[in-house]
N, C-alpha and C positions, 0 to 999 in steps of 0.2 A: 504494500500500500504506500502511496505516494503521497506525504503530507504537503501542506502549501506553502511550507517552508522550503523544501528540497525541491519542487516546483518553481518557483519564484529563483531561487538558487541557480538554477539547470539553464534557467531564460536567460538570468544574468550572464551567467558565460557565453552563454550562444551568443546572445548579444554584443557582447564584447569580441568575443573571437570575429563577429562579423564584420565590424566595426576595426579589426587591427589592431588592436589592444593590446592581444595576447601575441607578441613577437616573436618567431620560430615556432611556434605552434601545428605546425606540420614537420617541424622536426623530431627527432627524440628528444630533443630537452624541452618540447614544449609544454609536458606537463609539469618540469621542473618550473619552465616561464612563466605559467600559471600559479605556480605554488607563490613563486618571488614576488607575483604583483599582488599577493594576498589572497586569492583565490584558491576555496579548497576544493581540490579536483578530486571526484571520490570515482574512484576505480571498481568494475564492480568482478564478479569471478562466482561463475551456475553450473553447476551439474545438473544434467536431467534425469527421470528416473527411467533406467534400460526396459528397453523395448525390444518386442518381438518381430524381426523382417525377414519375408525371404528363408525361414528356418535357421537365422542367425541374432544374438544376442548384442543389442547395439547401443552403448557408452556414450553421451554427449557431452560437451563441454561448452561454455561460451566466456569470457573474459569483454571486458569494453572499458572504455574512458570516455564516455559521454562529451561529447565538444572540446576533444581533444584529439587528434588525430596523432599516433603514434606510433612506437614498436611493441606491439602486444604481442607476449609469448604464453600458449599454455596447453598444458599436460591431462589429458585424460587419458584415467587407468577404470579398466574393466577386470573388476574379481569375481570368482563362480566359487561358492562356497569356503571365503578367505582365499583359495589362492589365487594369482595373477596369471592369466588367458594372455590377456593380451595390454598395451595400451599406445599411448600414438603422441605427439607432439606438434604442433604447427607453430609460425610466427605469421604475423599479419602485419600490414602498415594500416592501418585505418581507424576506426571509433570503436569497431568490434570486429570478433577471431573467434571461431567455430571450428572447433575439430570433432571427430569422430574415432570409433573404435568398434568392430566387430569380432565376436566369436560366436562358433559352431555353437546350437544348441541341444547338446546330447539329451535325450530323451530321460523322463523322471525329471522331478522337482527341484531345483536348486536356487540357491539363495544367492543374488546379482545386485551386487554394488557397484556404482559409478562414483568415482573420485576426479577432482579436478584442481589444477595447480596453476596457480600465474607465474608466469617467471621472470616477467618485465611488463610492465615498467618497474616494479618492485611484488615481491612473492607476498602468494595469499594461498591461502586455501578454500575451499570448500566442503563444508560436512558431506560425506557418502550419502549419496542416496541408494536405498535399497531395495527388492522387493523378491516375491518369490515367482520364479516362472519356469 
């Protein structure tokens, strides 16, 4: 849920960023640029919960900087009952970076966790999302 503070927040940079304000802002330091002119630039980092495609079990990840255009890095890991299947990594230049992750889904019930990591502009995590499928 979006309060009208972080709203009114969100406009402000956009506004700004469209206006020139925000200097290098399409570069990688642009969310440092942001941070210097006092602007707090809130990074965000989702897991989705694994889904069934195709006969395959599928990991998402998403990472963004909201009106910030940058180098986003990040990590999604796909586990089938604790251990690690698979997982995958991408880097994006943009406001947001979507990776992806599949494994085989062997028949019988098993318990599937998506995990997701930022790696830049600076590390975050993500709580597991999990379910049974």
């Amino acid at each position: 849920m979006t309060t009208r503070w972080q709203t009114a927040r969100t406009l402000i940079v956009l506004s700004m960023v469209a206006a020139g304000v925000l200097l290098g802002a399409g570069s990688p330091a642009g969310a440092a640029g942001a941070a210097e002119a006092g602007i707090l630039v809130e990074c965000t980092i989702a897991a989705k919960a694994p889904y069934v495609s195709g006969g395959r079990v599928v990991g998402e990840a998403t990472v963004g900087c909201p009106g910030v255009v940058t180098n986003l890095g990040v990590t999604v890991t796909l586990t089938r009952d604790g251990a690690l299947p698979t997982s995958a990594n991408k880097s994006c230049r943009a406001l947001t970076c979507t990776v992806t992750t599949s494994a085989a889904n062997p028949a019988g019930n098993q318990r599937w966790c998506v995990s997701a990591k930022r790696t830049s502009p600076h590390t975050a995590t993500a709580p597991p999302v999990c379910r049974a499928l």
